[in-house]
C-alpha positions in Angstrom: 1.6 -18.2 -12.9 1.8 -17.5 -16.7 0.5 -13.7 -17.4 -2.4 -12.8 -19.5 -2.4 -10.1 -22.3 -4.8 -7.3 -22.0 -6.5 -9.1 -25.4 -6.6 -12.4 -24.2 -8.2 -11.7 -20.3 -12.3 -12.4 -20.1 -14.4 -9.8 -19.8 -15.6 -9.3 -16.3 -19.5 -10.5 -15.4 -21.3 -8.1 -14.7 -21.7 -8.5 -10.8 -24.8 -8.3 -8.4 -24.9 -7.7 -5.1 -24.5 -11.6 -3.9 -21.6 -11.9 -6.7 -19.7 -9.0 -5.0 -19.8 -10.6 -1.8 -18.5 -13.8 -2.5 -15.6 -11.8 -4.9 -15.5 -9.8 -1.7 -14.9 -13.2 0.9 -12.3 -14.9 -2.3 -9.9 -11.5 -1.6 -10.2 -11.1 2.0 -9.4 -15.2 2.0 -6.5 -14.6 -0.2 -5.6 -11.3 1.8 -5.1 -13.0 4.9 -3.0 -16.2 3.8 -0.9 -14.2 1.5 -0.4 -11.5 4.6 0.5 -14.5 7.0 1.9 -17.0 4.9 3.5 -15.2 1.3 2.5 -15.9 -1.9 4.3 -19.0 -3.2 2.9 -20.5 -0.4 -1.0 -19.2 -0.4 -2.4 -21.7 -3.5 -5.8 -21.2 -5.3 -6.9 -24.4 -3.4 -6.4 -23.0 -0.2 -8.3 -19.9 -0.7 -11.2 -21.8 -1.7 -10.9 -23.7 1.5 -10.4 -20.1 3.8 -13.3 -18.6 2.0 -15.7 -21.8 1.5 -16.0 -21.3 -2.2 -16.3 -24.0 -4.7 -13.9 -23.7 -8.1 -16.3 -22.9 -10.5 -17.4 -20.0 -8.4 -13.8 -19.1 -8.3 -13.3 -19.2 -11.6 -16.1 -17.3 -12.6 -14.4 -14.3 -10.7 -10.7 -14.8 -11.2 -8.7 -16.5 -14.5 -6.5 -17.6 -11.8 -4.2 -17.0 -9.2 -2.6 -14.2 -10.6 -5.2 -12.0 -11.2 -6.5 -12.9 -7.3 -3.2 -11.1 -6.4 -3.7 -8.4 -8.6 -7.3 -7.9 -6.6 -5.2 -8.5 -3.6 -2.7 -5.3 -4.1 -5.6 -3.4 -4.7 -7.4 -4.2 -1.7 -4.6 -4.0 0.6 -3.8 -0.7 -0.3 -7.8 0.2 0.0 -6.9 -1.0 3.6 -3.3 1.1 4.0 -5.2 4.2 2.4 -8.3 4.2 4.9 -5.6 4.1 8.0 -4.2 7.0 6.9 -7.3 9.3 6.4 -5.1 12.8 6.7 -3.4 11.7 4.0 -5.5 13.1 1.3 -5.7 17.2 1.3 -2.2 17.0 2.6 -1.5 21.1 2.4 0.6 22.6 5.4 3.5 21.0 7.4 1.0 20.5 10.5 -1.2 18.4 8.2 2.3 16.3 7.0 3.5 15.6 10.9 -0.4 15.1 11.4 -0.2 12.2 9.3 3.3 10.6 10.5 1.4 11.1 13.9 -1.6 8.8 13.1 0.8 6.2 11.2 2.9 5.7 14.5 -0.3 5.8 16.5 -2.1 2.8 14.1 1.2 1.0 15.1 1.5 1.6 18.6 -1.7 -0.4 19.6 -0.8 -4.4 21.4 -1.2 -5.2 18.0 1.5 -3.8 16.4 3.9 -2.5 14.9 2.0 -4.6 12.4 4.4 -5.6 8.2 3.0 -3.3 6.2 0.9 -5.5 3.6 2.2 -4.0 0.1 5.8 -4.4 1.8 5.5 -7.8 2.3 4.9 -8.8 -1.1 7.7 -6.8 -2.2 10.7 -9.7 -2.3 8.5 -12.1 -3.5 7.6 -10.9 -7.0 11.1 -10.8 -9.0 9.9 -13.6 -11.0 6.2 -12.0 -11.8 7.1 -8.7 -13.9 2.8 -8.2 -14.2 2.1 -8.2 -10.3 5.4 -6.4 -9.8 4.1 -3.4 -11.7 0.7 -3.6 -9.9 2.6 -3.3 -6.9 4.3 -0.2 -8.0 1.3 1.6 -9.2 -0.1 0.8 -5.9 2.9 2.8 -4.4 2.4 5.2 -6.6 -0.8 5.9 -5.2 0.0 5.7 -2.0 2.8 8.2 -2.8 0.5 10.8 -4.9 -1.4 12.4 -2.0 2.4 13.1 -0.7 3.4 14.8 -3.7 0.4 17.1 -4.3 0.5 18.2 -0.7 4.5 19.3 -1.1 3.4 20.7 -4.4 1.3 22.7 -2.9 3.6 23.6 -0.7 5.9 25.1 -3.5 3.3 26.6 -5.4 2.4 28.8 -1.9 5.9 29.8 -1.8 6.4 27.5 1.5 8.8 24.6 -0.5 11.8 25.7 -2.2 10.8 26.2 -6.1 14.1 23.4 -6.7 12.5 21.0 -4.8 11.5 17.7 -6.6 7.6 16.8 -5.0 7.8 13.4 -7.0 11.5 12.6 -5.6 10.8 13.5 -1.8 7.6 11.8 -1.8 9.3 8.6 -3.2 12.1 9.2 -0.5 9.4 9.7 2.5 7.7 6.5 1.2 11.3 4.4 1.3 12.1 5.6 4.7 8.6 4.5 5.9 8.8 1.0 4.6 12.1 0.8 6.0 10.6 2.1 9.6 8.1 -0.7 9.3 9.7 -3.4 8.3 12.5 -2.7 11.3 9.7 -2.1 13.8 7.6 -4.9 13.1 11.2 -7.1 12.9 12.2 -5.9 16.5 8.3 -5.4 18.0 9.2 -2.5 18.9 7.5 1.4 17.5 10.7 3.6 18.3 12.3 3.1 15.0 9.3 4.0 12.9 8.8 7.3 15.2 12.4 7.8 14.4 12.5 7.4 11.0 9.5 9.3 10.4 11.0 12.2 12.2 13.8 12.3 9.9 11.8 12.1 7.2 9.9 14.8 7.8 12.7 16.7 9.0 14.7 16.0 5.6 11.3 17.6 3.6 11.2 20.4 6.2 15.1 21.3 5.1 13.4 22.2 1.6 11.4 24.8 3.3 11.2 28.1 1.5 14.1 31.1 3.8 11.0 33.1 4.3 8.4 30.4 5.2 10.8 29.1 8.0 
């Protein structure tokens, strides 16, 4: 899937309301077979089958498959983001073991625990530098809320003032994915509760002496 340059990409049609839901039914199509069956093996011509569009129509949304899974990051994390509603206005320790609560919860249905669907593509995009850094950004997001609530933390005197918000956000993110992956591996929730409680337990040792 060659890349395309910032100068060299289409400008986007403008869409109506009929346009968005067909661009709307291309992503989820692509969302779903990437999510069960990876990317090398999710082509152009099966999403057009999964979503009953015809290749113009495709083409009139997408330059190609690359830029489908650049739509694709984005919407997945959409999806991760509205699961995890406390995580925006993150601003007191309740509100962080709050949100680890709801996580374990979303996973803990018959369902689950479900592969997180930005960890999934993860090991597949060595060889695709462009949707490699998509995926990062998207971490990044997902990280943000994390770091601006333990910043505010610090800033109210309740986090140590050495404390690093980017670095322990990044941290609490790694040990998540690694919860996931293991408990969607094994079916089984307990090691996402664990790691999650030593997670949070590893940001609480940054507490401020006087907030403790």
């Amino acid at each position: 899937m060659p890349g395309m340059s910032s100068s060299t990409r289409r400008p986007s049609p403008t869409p109506t309301e009929r346009g968005r839901r067909a661009r709307d039914a291309i992503i989820d199509a692509a969302c779903a077979l990437v999510y069960d069956n990876g990317i090398a093996a999710t082509s152009v011509d099966n999403v057009l089958a999964a979503s009953s569009t015809g290749k113009s129509q495709f083409y009139h949304y997408f330059s190609g498959k690359q830029e489908l899974l650049t739509a694709v990051i984005g919407r997945q994390l959409d999806r991760v983001l509205a699961s995890q509603p406390r995580l925006e206005g993150l601003s007191t320790w309740r509100e962080f073991d709050e949100w680890a609560a709801d996580i374990i919860a979303h996973h803990s249905t018959p369902a689950g625990p479900m592969a997180c669907p930005l960890g999934c593509l993860v090991g597949e995009l060595d060889s695709e530098p462009l949707l490699a850094r998509a995926l990062d950004a998207a971490y990044r997001q997902w990280e943000a809320p994390l770091a601006h609530g333990l910043r505010t933390l610090r800033d109210r005197g309740e986090l140590r003032t050495a404390a690093d918000p980017d670095r322990l956000a990044a941290t609490t993110m790694a040990a998540l994915q690694g919860g996931l992956m293991l408990a969607h591996l094994r079916h089984d929730v307990t090691v996402l509760t664990d790691t999650l409680t030593m997670a949070l337990d590893h940001l609480k040792s940054h507490r401020a002496r006087r907030s403790r």
